[in-house]
Backbone as JSON, one array per atom type, in Angstrom:
{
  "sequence": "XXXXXXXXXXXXXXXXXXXXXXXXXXXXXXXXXXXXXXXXXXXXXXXXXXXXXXXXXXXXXXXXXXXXXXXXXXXXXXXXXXXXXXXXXXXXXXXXXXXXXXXXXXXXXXXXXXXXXXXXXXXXXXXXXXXXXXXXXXXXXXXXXXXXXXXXXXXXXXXXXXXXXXXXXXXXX",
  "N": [[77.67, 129.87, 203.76], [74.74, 129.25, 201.51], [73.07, 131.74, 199.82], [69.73, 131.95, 199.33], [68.88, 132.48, 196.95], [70.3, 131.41, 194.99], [70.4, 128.78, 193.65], [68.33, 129.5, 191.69], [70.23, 131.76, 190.28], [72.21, 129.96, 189.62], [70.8, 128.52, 187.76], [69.65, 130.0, 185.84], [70.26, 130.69, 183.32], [69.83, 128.66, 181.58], [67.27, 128.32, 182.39], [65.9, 130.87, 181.75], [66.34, 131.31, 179.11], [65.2, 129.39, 177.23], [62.57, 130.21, 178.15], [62.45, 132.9, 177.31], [62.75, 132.64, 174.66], [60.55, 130.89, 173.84], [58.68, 133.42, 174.21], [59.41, 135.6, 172.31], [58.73, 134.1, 170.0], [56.36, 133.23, 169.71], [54.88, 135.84, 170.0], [55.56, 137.3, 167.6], [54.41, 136.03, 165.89], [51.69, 136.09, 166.79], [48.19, 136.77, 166.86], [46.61, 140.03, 167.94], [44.83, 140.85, 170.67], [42.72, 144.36, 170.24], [44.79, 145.64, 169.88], [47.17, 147.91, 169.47], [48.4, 151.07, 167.78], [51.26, 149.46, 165.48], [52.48, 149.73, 163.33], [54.2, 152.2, 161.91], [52.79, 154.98, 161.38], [50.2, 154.32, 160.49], [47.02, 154.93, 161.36], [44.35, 154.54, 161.86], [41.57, 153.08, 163.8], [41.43, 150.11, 163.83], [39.46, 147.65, 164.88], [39.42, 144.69, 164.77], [40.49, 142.66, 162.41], [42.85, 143.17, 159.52], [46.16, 144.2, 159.72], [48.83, 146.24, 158.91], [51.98, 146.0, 156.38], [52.25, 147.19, 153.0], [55.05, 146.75, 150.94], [57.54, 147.81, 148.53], [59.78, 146.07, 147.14], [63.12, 145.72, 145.26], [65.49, 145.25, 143.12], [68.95, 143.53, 143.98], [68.89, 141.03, 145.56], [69.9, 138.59, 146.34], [71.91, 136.67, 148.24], [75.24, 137.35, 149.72], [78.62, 138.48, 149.39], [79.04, 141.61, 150.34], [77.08, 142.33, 149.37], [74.22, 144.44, 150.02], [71.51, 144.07, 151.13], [67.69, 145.11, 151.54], [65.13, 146.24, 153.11], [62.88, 146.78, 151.7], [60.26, 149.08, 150.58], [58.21, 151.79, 151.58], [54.69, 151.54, 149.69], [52.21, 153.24, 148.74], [49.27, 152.01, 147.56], [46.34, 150.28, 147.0], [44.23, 147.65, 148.93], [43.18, 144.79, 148.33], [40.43, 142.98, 149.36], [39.61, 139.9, 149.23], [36.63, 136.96, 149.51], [38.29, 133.66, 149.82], [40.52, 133.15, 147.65], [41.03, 130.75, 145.13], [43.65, 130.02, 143.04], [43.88, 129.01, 140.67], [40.83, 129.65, 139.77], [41.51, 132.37, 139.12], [42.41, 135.16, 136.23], [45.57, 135.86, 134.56], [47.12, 138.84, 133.72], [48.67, 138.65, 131.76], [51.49, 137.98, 129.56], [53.34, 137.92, 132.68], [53.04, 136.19, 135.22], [52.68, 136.71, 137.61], [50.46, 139.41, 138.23], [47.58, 139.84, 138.22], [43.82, 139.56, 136.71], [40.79, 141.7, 138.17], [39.45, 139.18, 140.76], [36.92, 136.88, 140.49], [35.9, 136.1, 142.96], [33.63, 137.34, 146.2], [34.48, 140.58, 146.88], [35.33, 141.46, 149.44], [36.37, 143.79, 151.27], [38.09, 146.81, 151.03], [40.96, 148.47, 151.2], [43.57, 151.09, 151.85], [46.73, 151.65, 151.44], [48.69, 153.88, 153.47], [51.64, 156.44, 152.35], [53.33, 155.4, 153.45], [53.53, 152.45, 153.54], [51.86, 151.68, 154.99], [48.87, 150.19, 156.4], [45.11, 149.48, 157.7], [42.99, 147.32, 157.62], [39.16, 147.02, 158.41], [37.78, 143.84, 159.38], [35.46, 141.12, 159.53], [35.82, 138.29, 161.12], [37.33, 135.38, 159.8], [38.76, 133.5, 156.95], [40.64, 134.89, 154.11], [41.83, 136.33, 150.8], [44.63, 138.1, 150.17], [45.22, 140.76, 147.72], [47.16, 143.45, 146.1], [47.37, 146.42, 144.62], [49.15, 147.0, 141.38], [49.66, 149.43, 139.51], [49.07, 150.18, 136.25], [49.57, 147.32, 135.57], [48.09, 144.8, 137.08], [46.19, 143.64, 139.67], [48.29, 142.41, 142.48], [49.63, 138.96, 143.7], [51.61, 136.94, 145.92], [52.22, 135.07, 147.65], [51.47, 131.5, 148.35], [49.15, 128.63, 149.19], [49.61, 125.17, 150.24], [46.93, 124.47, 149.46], [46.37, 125.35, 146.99], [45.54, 128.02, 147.56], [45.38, 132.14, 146.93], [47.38, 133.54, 148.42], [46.61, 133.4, 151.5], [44.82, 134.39, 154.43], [44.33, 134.73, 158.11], [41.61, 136.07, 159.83], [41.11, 136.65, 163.51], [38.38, 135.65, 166.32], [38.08, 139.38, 167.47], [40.54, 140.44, 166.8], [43.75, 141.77, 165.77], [45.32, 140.74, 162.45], [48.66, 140.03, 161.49], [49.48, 141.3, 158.45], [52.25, 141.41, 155.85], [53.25, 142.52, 152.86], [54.83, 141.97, 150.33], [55.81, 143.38, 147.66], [57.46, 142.38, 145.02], [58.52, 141.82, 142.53], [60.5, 143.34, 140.64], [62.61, 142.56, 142.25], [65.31, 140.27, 141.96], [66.14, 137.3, 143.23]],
  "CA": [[76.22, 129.69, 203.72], [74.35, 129.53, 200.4], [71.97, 132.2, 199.75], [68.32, 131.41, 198.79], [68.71, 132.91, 195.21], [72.22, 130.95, 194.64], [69.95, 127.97, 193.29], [68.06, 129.93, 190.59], [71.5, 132.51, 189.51], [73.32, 129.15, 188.65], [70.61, 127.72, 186.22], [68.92, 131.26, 185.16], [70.8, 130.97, 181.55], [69.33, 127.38, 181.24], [65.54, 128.64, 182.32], [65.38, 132.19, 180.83], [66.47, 131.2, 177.62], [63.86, 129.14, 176.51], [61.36, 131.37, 178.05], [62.58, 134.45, 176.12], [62.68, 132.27, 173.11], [59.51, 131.07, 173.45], [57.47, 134.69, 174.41], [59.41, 136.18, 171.2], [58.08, 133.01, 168.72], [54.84, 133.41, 170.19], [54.59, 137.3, 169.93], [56.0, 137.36, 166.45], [53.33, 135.25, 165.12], [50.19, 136.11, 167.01], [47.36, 137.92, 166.47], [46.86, 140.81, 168.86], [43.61, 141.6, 170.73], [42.66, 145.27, 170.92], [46.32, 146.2, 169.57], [47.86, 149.25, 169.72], [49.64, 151.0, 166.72], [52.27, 148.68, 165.7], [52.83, 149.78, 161.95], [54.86, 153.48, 161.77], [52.03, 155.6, 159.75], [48.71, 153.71, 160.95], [46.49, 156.02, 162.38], [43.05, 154.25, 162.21], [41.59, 152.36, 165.3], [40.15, 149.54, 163.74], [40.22, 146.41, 166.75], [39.54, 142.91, 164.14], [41.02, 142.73, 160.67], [43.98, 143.01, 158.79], [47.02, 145.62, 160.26], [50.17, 145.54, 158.34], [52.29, 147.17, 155.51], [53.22, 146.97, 151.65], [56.52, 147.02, 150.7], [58.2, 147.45, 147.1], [61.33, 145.39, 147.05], [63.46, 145.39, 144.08], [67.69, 145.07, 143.24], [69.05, 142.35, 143.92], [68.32, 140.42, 147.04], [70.5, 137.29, 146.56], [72.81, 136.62, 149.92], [76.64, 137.24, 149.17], [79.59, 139.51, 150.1], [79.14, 143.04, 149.93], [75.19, 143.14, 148.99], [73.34, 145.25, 150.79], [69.35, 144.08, 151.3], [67.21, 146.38, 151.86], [63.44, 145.59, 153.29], [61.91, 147.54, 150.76], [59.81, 151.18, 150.9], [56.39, 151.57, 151.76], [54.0, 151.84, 149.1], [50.65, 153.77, 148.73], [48.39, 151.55, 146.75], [44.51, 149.64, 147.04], [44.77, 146.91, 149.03], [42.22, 144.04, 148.15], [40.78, 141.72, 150.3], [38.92, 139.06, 148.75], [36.39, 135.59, 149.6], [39.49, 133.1, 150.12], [40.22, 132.76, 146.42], [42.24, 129.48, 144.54], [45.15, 130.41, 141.94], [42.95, 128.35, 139.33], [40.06, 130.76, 138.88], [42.3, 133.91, 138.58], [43.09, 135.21, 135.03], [46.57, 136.85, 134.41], [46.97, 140.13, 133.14], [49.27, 139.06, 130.73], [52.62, 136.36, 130.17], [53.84, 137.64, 133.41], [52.0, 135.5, 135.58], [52.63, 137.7, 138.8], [49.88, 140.34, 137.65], [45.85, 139.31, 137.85], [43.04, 140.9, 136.41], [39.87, 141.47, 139.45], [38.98, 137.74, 140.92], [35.85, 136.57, 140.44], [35.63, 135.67, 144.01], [33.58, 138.39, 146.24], [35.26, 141.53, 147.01], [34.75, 141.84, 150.91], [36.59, 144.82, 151.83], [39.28, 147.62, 150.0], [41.99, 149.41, 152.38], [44.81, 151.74, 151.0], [48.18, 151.98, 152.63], [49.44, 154.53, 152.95], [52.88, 156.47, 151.84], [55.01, 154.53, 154.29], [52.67, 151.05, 153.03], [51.15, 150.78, 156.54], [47.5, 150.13, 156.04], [44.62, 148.41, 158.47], [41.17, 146.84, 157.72], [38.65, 146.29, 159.16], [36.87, 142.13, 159.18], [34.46, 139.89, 160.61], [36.53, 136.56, 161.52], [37.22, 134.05, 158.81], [39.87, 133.13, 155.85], [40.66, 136.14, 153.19], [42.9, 136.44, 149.98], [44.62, 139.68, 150.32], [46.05, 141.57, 146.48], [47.38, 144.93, 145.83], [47.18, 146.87, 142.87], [50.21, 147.9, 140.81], [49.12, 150.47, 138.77], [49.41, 149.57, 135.08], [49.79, 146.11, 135.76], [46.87, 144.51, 137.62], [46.56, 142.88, 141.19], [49.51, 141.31, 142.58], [49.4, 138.76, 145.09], [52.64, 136.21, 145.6], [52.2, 133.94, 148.47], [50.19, 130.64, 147.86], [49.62, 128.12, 150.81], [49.21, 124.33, 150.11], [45.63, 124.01, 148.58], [46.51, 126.68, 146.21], [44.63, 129.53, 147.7], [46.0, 133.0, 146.9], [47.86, 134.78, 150.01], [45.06, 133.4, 152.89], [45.51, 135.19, 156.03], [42.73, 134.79, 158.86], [41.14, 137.2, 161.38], [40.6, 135.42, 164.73], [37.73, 137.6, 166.29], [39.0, 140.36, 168.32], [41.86, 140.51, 166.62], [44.45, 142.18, 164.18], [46.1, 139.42, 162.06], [49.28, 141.11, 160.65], [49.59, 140.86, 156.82], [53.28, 141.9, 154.95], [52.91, 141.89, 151.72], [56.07, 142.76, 149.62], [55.61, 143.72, 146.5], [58.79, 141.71, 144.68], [58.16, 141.83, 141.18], [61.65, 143.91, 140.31], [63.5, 141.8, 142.59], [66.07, 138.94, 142.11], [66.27, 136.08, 144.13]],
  "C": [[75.7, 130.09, 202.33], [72.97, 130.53, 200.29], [70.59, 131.58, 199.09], [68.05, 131.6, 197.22], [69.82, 131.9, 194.65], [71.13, 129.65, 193.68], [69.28, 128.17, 191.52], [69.27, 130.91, 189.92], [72.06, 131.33, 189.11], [73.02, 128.66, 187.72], [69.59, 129.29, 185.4], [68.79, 131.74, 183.91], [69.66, 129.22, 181.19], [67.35, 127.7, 181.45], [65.32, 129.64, 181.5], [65.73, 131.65, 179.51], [65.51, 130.57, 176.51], [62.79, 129.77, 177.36], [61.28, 132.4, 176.98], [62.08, 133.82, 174.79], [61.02, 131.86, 172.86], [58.06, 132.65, 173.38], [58.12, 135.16, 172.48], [58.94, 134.83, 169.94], [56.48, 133.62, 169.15], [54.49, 134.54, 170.18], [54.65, 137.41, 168.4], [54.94, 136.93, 165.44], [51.83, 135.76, 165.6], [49.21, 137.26, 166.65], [47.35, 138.58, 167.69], [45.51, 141.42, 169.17], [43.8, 143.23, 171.05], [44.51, 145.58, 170.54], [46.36, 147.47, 169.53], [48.24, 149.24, 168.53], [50.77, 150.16, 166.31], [52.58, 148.97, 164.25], [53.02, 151.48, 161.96], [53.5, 153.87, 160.52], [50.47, 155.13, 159.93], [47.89, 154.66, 161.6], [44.71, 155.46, 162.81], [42.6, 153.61, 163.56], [40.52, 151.42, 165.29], [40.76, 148.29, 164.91], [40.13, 145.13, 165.67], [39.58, 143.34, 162.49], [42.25, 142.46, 160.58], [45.16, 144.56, 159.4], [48.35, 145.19, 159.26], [50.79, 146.39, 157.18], [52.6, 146.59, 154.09], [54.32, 147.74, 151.21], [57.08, 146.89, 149.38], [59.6, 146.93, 147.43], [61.91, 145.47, 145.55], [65.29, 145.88, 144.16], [67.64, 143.43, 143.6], [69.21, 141.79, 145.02], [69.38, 138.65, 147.02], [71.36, 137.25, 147.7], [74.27, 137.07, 149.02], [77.4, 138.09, 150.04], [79.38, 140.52, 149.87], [77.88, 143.32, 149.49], [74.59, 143.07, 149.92], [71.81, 144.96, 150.17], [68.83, 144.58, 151.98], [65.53, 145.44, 152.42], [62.15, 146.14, 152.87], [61.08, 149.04, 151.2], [58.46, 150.59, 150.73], [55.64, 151.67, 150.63], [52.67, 152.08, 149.21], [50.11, 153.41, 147.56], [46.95, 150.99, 147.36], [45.05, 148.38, 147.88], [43.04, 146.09, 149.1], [41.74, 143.26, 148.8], [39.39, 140.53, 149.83], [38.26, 137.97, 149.16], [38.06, 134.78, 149.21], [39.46, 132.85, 148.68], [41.26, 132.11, 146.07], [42.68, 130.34, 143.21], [44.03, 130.19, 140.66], [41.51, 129.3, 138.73], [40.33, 132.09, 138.28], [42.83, 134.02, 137.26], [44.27, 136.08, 134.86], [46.12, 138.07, 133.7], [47.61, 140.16, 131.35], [50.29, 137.76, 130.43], [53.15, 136.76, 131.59], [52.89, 137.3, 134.15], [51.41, 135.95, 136.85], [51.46, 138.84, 138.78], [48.35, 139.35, 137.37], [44.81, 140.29, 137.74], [41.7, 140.86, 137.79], [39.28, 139.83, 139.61], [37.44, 138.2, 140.63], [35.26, 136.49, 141.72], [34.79, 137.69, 144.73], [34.45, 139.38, 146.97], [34.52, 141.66, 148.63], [34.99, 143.11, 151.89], [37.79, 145.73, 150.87], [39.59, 148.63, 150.78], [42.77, 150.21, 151.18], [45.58, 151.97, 152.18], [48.22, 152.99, 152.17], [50.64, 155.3, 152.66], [53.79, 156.32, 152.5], [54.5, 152.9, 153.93], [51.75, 150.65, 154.1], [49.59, 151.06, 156.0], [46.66, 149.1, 157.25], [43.47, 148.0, 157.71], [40.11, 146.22, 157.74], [37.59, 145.18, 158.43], [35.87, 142.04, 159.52], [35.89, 138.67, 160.27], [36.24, 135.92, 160.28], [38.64, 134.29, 157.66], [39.27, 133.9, 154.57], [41.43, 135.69, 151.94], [43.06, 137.93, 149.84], [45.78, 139.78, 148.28], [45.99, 143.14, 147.0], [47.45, 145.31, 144.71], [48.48, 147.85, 142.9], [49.84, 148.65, 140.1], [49.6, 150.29, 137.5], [49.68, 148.57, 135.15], [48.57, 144.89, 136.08], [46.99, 144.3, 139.5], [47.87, 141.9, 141.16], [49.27, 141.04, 143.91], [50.56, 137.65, 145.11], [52.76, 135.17, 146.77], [50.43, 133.05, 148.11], [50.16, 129.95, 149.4], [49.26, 126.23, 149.47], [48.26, 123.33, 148.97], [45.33, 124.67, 147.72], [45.78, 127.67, 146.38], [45.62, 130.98, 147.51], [45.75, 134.01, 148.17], [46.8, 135.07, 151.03], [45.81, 134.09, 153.87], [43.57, 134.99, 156.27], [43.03, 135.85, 159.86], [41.0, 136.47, 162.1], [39.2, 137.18, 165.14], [38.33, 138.56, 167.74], [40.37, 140.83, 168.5], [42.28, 141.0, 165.54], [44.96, 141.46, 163.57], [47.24, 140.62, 161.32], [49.42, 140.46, 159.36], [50.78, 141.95, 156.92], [53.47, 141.66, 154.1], [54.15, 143.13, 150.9], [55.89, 142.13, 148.15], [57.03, 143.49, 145.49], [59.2, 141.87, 143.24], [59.26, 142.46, 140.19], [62.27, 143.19, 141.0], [64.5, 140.71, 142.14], [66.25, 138.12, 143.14], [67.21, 135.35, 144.08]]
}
């Protein structure tokens, strides 16, 4: 006699699997109402904005045999959060092109991580450009999207959007 479960134990690898896969895509990415701590070092309790950490990376990061990559160390710096601002109005600091001096665009909010890089802060809803400040250097910001905006990230409202912003600039690739 076949038990009543015998139907779901024989395809259970064939259903759970794309479940799991989809909850962890879909977690990984989303924003999070009302979140909880989720960044080691966070202590504020803001509920809609930006949650997330800066990271110095640097060595050498290329794939191979025997190198060890690391996911970088927290850093305690400014963290900028700007009107959504395009590549094209920003002036470098200098020839390296990584390094900008304050946008023009307005300045809407200014967090500091801190000395693990975790940092939150707090929005209103809408499309940002987030920089950090290297200290002797200027703002650094390194993801573009498309329409050349510098490093957009949105708030939804009631929500944390996470920002990771690794600070690469010693690295190899």
């Amino acid at each position: 006699m076949l038990k009543p479960y015998f139907f779901l134990h024989r395809f259970s690898g064939v259903i759970l699997l794309p479940v799991l896969l989809l909850v962890f895509l879909g977690s990984s990415c989303a924003q999070r109402k009302g979140a909880a701590l989720s960044f080691k070092g966070c202590t504020n309790t803001v509920q809609q904005g930006f949650e997330g950490s800066v990271k110095e990376v640097s060595g050498n990061m290329m794939p191979g045999p025997g190198v060890i990559r690391h996911s970088g160390t927290g850093l305690e710096t400014d963290v900028y959060i700007f009107e959504l601002t395009k590549a094209e109005t920003l002036e470098k600091t200098g020839a390296d092109s990584r390094f900008y001096k304050m946008p023009k665009t307005k300045l809407i909010a200014k967090g500091k991580s801190d000395k693990d890089g975790c940092f939150r802060v707090a929005l209103p809803a809408g499309r940002y450009s987030v920089f950090v400040n290297v200290p002797g250097n200027g703002l650094f910001a390194n993801r573009f999207d498309g329409e050349n905006n510098v490093f957009p990230c949105e708030v939804l409202p009631d929500a944390l959007a996470p920002v990771e912003i690794k600070v690469d600039y010693k690295a190899a690739y």
